[in-house]
VOBA-1610 file (N, C-alpha, C; in pm, whole numbers, padded with zeros to 5 digits, always signed):
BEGIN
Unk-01305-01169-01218Unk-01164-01203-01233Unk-01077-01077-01233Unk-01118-00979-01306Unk-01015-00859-01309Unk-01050-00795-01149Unk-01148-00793-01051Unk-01145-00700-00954Unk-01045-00813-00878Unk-01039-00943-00887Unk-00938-01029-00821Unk-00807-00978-00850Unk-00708-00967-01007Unk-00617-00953-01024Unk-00612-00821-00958Unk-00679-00752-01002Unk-00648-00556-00939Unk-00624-00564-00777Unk-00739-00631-00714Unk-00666-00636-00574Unk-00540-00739-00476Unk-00527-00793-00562Unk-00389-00909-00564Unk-00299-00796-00578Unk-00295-00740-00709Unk-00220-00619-00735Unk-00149-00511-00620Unk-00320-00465-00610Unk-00260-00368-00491Unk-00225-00410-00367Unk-00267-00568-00324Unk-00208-00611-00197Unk-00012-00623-00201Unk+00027-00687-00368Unk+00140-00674-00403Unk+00217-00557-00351Unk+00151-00463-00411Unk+00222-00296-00416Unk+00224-00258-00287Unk+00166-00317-00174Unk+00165-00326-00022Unk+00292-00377+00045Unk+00284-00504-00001Unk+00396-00600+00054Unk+00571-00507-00018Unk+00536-00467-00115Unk+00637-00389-00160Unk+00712-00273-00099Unk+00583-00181-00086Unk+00603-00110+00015Unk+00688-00117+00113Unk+00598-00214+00219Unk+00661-00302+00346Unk+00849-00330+00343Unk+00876-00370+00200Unk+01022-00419+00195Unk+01113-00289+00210Unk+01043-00194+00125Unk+01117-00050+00100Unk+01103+00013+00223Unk+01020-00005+00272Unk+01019+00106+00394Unk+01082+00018+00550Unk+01071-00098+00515Unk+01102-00179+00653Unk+01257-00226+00647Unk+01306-00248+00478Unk+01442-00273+00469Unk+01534-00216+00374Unk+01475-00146+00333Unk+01599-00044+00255Unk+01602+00106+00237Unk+01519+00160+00368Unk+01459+00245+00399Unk+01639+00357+00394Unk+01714+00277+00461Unk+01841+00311+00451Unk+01963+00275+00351Unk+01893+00193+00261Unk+02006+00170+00179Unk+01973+00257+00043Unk+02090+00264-00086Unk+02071+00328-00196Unk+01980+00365-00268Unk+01878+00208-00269Unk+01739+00208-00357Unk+01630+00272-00309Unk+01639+00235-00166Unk+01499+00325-00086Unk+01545+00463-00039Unk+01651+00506-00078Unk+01716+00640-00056Unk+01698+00723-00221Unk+01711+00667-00307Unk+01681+00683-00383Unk+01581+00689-00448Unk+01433+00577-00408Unk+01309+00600-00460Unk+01272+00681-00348Unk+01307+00726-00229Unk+01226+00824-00160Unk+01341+00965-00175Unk+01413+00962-00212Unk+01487+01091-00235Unk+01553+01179-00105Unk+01594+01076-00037Unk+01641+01102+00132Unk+01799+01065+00087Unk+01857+01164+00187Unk+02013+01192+00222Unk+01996+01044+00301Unk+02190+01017+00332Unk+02137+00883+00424Unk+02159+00941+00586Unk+02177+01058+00580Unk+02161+01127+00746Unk+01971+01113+00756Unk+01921+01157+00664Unk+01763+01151+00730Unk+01701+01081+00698Unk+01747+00969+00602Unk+01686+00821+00592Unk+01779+00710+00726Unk+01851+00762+00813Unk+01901+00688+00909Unk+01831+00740+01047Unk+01827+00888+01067Unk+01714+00955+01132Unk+01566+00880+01149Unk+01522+00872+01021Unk+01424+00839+01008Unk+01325+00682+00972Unk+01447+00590+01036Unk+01456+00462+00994Unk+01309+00397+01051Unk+01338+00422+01153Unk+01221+00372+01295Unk+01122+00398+01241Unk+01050+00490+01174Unk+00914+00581+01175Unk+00889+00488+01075Unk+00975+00462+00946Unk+00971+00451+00820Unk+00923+00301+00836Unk+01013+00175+00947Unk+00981+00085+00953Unk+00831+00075+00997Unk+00804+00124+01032Unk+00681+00164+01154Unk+00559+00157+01023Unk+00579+00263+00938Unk+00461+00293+00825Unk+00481+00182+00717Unk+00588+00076+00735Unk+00604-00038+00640Unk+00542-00126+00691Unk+00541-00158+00786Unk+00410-00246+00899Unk+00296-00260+00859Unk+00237-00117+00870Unk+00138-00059+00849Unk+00106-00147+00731Unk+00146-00093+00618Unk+00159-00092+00494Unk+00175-00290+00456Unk+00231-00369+00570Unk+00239-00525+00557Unk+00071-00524+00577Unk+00013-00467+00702Unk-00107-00540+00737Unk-00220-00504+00665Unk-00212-00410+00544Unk-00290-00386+00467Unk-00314-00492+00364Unk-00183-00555+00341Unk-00165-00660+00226Unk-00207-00792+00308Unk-00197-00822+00418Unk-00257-00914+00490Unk-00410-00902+00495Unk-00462-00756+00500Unk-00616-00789+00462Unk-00650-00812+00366Unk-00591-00775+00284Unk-00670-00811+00127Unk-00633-00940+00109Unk-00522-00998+00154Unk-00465-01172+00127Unk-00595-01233+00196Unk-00672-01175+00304Unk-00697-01244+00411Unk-00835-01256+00344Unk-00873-01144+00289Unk-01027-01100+00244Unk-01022-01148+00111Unk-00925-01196+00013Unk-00947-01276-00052Unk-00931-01457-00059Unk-00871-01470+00025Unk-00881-01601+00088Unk-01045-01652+00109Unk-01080-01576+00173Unk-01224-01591+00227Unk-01349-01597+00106Unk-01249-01583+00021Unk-01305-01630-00151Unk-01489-01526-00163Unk-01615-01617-00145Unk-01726-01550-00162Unk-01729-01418-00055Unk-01700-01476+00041Unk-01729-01435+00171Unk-01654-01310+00221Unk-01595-01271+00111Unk-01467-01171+00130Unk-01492-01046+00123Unk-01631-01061+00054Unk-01623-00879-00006Unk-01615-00748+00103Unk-01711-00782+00232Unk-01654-00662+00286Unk-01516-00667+00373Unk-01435-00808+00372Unk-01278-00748+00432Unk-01247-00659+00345Unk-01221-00708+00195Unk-01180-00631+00079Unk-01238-00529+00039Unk-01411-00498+00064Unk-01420-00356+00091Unk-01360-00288+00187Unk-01359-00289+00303Unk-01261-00207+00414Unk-01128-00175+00381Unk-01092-00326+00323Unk-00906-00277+00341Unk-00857-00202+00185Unk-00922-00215+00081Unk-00931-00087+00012Unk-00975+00037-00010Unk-01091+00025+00096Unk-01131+00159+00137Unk-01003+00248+00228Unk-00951+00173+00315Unk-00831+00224+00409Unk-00756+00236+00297Unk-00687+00162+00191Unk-00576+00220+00140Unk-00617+00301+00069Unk-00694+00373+00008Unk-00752+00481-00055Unk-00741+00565-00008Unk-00793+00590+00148Unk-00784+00685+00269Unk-00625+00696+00286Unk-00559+00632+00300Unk-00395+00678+00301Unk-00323+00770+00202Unk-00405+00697+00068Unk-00346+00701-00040Unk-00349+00865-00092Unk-00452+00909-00044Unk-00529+01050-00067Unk-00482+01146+00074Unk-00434+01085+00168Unk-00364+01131+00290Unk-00255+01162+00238Unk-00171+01053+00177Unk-00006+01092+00109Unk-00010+01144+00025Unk-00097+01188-00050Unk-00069+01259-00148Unk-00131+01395-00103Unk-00215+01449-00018Unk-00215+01554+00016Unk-00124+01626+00118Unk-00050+01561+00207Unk+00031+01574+00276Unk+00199+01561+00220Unk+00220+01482+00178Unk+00350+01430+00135Unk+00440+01465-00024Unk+00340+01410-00108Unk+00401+01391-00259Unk+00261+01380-00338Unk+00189+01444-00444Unk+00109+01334-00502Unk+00090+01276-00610Unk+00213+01219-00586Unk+00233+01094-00673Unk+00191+00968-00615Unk+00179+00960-00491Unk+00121+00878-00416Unk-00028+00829-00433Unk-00088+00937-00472Unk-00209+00944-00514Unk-00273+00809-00618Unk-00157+00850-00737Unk-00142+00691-00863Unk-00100+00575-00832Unk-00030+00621-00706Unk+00092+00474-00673Unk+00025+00406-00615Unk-00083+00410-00507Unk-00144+00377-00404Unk-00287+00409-00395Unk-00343+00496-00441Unk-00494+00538-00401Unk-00587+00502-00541Unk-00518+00507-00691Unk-00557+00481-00746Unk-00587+00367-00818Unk-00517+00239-00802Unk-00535+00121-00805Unk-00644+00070-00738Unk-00615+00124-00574Unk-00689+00024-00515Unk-00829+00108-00504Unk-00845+00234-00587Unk-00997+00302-00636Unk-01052+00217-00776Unk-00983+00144-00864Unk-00998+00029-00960Unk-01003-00071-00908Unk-00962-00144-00818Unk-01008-00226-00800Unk-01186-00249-00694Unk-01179-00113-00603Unk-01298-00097-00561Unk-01404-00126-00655Unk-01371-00080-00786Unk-01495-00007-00884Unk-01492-00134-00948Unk-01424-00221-00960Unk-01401-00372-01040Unk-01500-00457-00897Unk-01467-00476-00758Unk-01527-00522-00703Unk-01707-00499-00721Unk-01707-00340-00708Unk-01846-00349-00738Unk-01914-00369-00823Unk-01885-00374-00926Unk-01897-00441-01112Unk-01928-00576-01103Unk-01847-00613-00985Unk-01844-00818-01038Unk-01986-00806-00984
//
């Protein structure tokens, strides 16, 4: 039950993502949680939508790989293995705070999957 809630979780924090980066990438809030002027959060709208995509079809695997109820474990191994791999990408590249926001959840919920 808890490796279920943890990866519900991080599929959440996906779809979240997706909104911030696909629709308010340019407005106050997503200018504000990413700390962009609105010259290079308008610059940078396209790219941003682009990695919110991304960031939808991750939450579609884990929706998808938990749907699949028994039968799920290795979608939901893969697609938390990938967000881990990002997660540890953005934070070595980018910010790493990314690291907690994103890599470390869905490293709890890995470790909860393999527990159950």
């Amino acid at each position: 039950m808890i490796a279920l809630v943890l990866i519900a979780l991080v599929a959440l924090l996906h779809l979240y993502f997706l909104v911030l980066e696909m629709f308010l990438w340019t407005k106050p809030t997503g200018r504000r949680i990413f700390n962009t002027t609105p010259e290079f959060a308008e610059a940078s709208k396209t790219l941003a939508a682009n990695q919110g995509l991304y960031n939808g079809f991750l939450a579609a695997g884990l929706v998808f790989g938990l749907l699949l109820g028994a039968n799920g474990g290795p979608v939901l191994i893969f697609f938390l293995a990938c967000v881990v791999v990002a997660g540890i990408y953005g934070a070595a590249t980018v910010n790493k705070r990314i690291f907690f926001v994103q890599a470390l959840p869905a490293l709890l919920a890995l470790g909860a999957l393999f527990l159950k």
